[in-house]
N, C-alpha and C positions, 0 to 999 in steps of 0.2 A: 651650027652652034646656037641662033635663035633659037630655034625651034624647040632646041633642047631645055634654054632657061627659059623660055615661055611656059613650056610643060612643066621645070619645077614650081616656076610661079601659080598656075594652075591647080597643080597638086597642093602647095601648101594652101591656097586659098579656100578649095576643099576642103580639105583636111581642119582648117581654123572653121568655115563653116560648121561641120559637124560636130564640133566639139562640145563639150557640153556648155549647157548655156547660163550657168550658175552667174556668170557675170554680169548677168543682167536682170537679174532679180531685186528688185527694191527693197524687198524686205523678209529678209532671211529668215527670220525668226519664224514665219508661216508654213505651216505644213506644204501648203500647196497657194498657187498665188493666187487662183481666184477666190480665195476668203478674204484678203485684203480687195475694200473699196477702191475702184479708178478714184482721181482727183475729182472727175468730173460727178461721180455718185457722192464722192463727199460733200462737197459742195450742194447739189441738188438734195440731201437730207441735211444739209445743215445750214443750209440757205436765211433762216430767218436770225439763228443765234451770229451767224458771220455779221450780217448786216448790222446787228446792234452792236457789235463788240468791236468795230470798224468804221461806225458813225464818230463824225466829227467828234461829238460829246465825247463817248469811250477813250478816243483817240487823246484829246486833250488833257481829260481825268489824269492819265496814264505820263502826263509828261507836267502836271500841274507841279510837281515839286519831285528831289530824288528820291525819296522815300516809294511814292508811288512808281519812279522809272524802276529802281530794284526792284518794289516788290512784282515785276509783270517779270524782268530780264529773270527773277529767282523761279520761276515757274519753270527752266528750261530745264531740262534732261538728256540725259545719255543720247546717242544714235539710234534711232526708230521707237524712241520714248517721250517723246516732245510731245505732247500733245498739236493737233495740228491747228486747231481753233487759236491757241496761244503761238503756237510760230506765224498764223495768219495776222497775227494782232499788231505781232512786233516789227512784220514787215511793213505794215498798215502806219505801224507808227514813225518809223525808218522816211516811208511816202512822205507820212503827214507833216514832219519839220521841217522838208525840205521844200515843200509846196510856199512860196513867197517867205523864203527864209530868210534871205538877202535883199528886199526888195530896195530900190533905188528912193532917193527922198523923193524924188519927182513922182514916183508911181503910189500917190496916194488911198488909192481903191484898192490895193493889195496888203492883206494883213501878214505884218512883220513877223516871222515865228523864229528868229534867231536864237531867243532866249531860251525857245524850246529847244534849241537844235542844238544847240550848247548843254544843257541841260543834257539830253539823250544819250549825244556822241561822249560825256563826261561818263555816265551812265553806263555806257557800251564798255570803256576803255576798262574802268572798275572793276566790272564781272569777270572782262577777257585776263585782267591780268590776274583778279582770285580763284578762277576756278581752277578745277583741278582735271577736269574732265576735255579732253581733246575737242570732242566735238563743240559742246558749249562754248569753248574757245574760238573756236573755226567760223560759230553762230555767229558771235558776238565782233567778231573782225570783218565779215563780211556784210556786215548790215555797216559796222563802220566806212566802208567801202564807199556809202553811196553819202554817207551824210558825218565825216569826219571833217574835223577841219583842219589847213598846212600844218595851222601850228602844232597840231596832236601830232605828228609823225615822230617825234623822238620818245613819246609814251607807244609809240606802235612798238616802235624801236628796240625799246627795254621789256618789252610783252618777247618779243620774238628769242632774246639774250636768254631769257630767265624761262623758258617752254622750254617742256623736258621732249615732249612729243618732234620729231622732225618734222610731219608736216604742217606743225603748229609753227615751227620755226620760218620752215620756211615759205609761208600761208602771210604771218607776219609782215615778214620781210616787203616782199610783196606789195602789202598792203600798205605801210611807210610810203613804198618807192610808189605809188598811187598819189599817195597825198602830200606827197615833196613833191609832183609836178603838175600841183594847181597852180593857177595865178594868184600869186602873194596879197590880193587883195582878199581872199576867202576867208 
């Protein structure tokens, strides 16, 4: 009787091998996938614009008031329409509030970016809950992710209630249940 479900296991694992392999295509939209650039070719051609647009200055510019946090988060687009220079920016940006966001009064030599990160993750919550588009949703929750604060979790909350998409809903959800279990000091 092993032997027997070993072989179907066998069989189906085959069988899911060969199958076709459309599930693993990045990006659909291509004829064929070596017209899209690896990450690693994008980068290596786009090496000098990354670098400026990811430089502290850029970075700061981008979070100096909300006006500036919208107008980068309004730059985002549908699924495999984001520009990737602008999803580079905004993850750059996501980084850069969180690097000495909190620092302690004691740690003098670290500059304090709270304001910025307050700023951002306000920023983030905004777009997540006007857009209209699943994925910019998805974008914009998951940057929250890294640099949201406890107290934003009932604005996740009402993002998740009011998303027509399910796995906006439940992407959301999720993402609340993240930032309900920081330490209440954040």
């Amino acid at each position: 009787m092993k032997k027997i479900l070993t072989a179907i296991l066998f069989a189906a694992a085959f069988q899911a091998l060969a199958a076709d392999d459309k599930l693993n295509d990045m990006k659909p939209e291509a004829a064929k996938g070596a017209e899209a650039p690896t990450g690693a070719e994008w980068q290596d051609a786009n090496g000098d614009r990354l670098a400026a647009e990811t430089s502290d200055g850029a970075l700061a510019a981008a979070v100096a008031d909300t006006a500036s946090a919208k107008a980068l988060l309004g730059k985002l687009k549908g699924a495999y329409l984001t520009d990737a220079l602008v999803a580079s920016k905004i993850a750059a940006v996501t980084q850069y509030v969180m690097i000495g966001a909190d620092a302690a009064w004691y740690e003098f030599w670290r500059t304090s970016r709270s304001g910025e990160r307050e700023l951002w993750s306000e920023a983030l919550l905004s777009v997540a809950a006007e857009a209209k588009d699943p994925y910019i949703q998805q974008f914009c929750l998951d940057q929250l992710r890294w640099c949201g604060k406890c107290s934003q979790s009932a604005k996740v909350r009402g993002i998740a209630s009011a998303a027509g998409a399910k796995e906006v809903r439940e992407f959301a959800f999720l993402v609340a249940r993240e930032l309900e279990s920081c330490p209440s000091s954040l």
